[in-house]
C-alpha positions in Angstrom: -0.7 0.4 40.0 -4.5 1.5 40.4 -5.3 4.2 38.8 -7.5 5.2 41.7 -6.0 8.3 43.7 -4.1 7.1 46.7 -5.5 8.9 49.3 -9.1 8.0 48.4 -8.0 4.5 48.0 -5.8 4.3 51.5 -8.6 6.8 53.1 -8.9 5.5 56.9 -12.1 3.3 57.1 -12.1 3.0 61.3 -10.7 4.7 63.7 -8.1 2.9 64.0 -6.5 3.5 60.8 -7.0 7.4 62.0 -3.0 8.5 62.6 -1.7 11.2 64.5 -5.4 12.2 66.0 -5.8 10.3 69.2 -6.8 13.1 71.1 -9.7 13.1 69.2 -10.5 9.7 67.9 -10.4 8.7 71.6 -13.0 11.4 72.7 -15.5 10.2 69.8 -15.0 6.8 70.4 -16.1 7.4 74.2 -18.8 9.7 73.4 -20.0 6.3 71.2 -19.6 4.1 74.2 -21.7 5.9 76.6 -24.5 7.2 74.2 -23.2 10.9 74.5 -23.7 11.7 70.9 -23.7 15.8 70.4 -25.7 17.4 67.9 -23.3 19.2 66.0 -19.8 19.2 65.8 -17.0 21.5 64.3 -13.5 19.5 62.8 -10.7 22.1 62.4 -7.6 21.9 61.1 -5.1 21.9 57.6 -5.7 20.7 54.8 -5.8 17.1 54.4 -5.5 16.4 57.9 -8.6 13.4 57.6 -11.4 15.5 59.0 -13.7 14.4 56.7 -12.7 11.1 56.7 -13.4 11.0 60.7 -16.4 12.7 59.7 -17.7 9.5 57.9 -15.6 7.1 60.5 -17.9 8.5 63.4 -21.2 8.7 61.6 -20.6 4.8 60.4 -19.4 4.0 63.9 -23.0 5.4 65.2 -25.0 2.8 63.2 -25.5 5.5 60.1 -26.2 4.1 56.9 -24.8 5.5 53.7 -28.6 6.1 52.7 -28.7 8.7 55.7 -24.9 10.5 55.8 -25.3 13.8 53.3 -22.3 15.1 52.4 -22.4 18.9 51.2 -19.7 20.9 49.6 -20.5 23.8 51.4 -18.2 26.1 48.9 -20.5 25.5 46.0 -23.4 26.0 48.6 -23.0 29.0 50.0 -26.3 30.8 50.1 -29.3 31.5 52.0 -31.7 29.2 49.6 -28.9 26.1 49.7 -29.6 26.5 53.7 -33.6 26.6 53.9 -33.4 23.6 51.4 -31.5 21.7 54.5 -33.5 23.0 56.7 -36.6 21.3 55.3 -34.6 18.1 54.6 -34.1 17.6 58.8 -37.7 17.3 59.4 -37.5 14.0 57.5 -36.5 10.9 58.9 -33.7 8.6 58.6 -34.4 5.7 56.1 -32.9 2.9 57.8 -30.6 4.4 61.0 -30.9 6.0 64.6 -29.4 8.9 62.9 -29.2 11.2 60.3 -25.7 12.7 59.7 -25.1 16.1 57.5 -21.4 16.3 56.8 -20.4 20.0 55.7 -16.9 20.5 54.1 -15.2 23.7 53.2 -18.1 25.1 56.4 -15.9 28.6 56.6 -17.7 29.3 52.7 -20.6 29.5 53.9 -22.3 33.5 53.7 -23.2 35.5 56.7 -27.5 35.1 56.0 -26.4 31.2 55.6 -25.0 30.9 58.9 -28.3 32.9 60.1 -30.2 30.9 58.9 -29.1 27.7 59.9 -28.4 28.9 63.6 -31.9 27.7 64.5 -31.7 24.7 63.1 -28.4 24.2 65.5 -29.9 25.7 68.3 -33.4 23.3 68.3 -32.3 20.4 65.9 -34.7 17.3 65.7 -33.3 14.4 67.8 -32.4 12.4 64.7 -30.1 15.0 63.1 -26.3 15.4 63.8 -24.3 18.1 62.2 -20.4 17.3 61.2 -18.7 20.8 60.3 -15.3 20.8 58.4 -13.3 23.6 58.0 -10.0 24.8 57.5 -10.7 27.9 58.3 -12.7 28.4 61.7 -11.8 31.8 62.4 -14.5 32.5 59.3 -17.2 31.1 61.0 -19.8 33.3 63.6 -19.2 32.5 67.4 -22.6 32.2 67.6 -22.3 29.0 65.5 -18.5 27.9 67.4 -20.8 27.8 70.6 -23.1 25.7 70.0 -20.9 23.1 68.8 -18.5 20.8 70.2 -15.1 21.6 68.5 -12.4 19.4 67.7 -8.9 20.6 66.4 -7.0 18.1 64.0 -3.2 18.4 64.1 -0.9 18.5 61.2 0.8 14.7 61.1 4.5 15.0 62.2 7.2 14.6 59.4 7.8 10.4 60.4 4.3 9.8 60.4 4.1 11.0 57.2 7.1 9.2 56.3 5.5 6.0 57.6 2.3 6.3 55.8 4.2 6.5 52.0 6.9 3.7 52.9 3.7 1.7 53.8 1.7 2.4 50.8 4.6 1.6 48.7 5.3 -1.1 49.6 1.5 -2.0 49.1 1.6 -1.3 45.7 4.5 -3.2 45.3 7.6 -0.5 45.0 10.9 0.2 46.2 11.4 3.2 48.3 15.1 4.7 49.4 14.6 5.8 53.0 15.8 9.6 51.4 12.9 9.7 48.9 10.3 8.6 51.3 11.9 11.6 53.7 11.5 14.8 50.6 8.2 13.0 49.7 6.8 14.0 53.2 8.8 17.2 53.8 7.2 17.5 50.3 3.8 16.8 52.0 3.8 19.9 54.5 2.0 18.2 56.9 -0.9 16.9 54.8 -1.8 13.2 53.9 -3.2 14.2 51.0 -0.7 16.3 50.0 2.5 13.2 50.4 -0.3 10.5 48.9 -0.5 12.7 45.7 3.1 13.6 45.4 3.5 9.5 45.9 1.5 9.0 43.4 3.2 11.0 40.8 6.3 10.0 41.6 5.1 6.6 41.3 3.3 7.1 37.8 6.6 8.2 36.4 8.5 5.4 37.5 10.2 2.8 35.1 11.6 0.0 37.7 9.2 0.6 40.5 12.6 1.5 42.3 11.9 5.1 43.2 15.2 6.7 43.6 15.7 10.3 45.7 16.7 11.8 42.0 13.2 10.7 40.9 11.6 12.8 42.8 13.3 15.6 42.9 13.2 15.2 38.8 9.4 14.9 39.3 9.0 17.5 42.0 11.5 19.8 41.2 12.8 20.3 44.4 16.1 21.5 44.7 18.9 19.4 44.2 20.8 18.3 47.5 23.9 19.8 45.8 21.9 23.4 46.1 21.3 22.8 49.6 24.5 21.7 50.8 26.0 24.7 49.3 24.0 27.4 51.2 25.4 25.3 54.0 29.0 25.3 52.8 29.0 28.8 52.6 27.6 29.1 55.9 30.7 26.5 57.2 33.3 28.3 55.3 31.9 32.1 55.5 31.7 32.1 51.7 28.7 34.6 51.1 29.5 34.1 46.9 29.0 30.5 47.4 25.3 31.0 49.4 24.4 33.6 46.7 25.0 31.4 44.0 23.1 28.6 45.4 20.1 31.4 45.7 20.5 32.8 42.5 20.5 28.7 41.0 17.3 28.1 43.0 15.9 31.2 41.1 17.0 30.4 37.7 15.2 26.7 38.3 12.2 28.3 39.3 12.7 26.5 42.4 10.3 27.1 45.2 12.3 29.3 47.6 10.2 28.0 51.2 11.0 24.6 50.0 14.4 25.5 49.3 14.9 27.6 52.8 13.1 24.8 54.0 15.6 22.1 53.2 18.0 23.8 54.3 16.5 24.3 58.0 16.1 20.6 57.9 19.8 19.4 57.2 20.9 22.9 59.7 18.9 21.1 62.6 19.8 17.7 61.7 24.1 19.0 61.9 23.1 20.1 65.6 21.4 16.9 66.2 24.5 15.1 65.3 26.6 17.0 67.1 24.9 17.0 70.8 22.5 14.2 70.9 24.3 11.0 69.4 21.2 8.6 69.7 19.8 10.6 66.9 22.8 9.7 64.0 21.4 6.2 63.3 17.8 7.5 62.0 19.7 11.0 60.5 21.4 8.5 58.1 18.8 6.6 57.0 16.9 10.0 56.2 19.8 11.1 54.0 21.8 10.3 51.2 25.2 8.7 51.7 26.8 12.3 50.4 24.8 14.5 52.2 25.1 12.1 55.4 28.9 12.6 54.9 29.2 16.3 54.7 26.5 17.0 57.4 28.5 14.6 59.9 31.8 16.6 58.9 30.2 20.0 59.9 29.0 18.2 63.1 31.9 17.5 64.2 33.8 21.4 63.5 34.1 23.3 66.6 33.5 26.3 66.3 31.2 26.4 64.2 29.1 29.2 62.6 26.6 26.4 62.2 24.8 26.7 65.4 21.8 27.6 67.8 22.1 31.6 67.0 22.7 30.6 63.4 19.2 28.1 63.2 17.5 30.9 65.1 18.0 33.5 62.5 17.2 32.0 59.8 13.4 30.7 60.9 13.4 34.5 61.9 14.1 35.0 58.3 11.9 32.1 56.8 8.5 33.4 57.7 9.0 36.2 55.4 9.8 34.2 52.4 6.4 34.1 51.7 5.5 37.3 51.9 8.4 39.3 50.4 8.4 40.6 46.9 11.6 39.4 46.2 11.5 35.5 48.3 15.0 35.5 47.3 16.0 38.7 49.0 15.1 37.2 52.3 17.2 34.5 51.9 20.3 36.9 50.8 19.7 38.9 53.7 19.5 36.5 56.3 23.1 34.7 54.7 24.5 38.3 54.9 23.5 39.0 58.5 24.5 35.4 59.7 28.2 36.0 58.0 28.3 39.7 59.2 28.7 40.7 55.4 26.6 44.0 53.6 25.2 42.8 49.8 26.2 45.3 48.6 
């Protein structure tokens, strides 16, 4: 395998290796078409969602050599003197294209007399200049600025899509994938290419047989075990709160991370109500899963009553946006198995 990182090497090179951005590849692509090139623009979104890659895509796509695309790290160029320097550089022409392109990542670092001081520059730029601003924080930078830019939000790829991308580099670099490890790699991922490309990657570096296996990578990871999960869930099923606190008190002693771990456990929750009212979904559902834990999710499917339900799936994504901000992430998760089994820890 390359030793080259996997997201620069399987970085999108044309729009149409741009995934899960239509909205606004299809925008830039028209803009191109009829000559309606803005003179600054603002790409929002997540982490490792490919703005700066469509940055680049859109300034090759308008005839822009790599002689006239300047890409700045606006995070180690923060201040007033970094922006003047720009300032001056617009005046100059393009070496050998229509336009000259200033990509700025990480915008939201700049300071307060940085952004004043290139505000004039956006409001009167020369013809030749276009400004691509990246951020992943746009609520950092002055309305002012937001206004006189054309602003384009990138969404977080969905779960499959990330799924495709690693099964598809995999197989590229010649390895097996099970369909379960390719489904914790981008759960893994959180909605970030870059993110499920690196975790790939070091999955991939630790493999022996090129047969990456759903225990590789939650031995490389250290995500929880499926065992874990499954018995938070049992102990939901049987109304066992000893059996959920143990689980918890496992995932502690693992120094496991407890949103991945309440995570997993929302995903196999909505995949049992999946099986059990919408049948057309059990085909993909097994491929996602391990035989074992497509076994035991299918059994509780098929229990009625249940105390795995709607109201049950409900509280606990109540419950799982304080994970992150409780002093004690595991006390959330105790809480929210006490309430759901109407059972005081005492």
């Amino acid at each position: 395998m390359s030793e080259t990182a996997l997201y620069r090497k399987y970085r999108p090179q044309k729009f149409s290796d741009v995934l899960g951005q239509d909205h606004i590849v299809k925008v830039l692509e028209a803009q191109i078409e009829q000559d309606k090139i803005a003179h600054a623009y603002i790409f929002s979104g997540s982490r490792g969602t490919g703005k700066t890659s469509v940055a680049r895509i859109f300034a090759r796509e308008i005839g822009t050599s790599a002689n006239d695309i300047l890409e700045i790290d606006a995070a180690s160029n923060t201040g007033v003197d970094n922006i003047r320097s720009l300032n001056e550089s617009v005046n100059t022409l393009p070496f050998d294209s229509k336009y000259k392109v200033y990509i700025l990542d990480e915008a939201h670092m700049l300071s307060k007399g940085a952004w004043n001081a290139l505000l004039k520059t956006l409001e009167e730029p020369p013809a030749h200049v276009i400004f691509i601003m990246a951020t992943t924080e746009t609520e950092k930078i002055p309305e002012t600025v937001i206004s006189r830019c054309q602003n384009f939000s990138f969404k977080k790829p969905t779960q499959k899509v990330l799924k495709d991308v690693v099964t598809s580099i995999t197989k590229k670099e010649g390895f097996g994938l099970e369909p379960a490890s390719a489904d914790l790699i981008a759960l893994l991922g959180d909605g970030s290419f870059r993110d499920a490309q690196s975790i790939l990657q070091k999955v991939m570096g630790s493999s022996k047989d090129k047969k990456i296996s759903l225990a590789e990578v939650v031995l490389v990871t250290g995500a929880p075990k499926g065992e874990m999960i499954n018995d938070f869930i049992r102990a939901i099923d049987e109304g066992d709160l000893e059996l959920g606190l143990k689980s918890i008190s496992q995932a502690v002693e693992s120094s496991i991370d407890l949103t991945l771990y309440f995570k997993l456990v929302l995903h196999k929750m909505r995949a049992i109500l999946l099986l059990r009212n919408l049948k057309s979904s059990e085909e993909n559902i097994k491929e996602e899963m391990t035989d074992t834990d497509f076994s035991l999710l299918k059994s509780l499917a098929e229990k009625k009553p249940s105390k795995i339900n709607s109201d049950t799936l409900l509280t606990l994504l109540n419950f799982y946006d304080l994970v992150n901000k409780a002093y004690l992430p595991e006390m959330v998760l105790e809480l929210a198995l006490s309430k759901i089994l109407g059972q005081n820890v005492a």
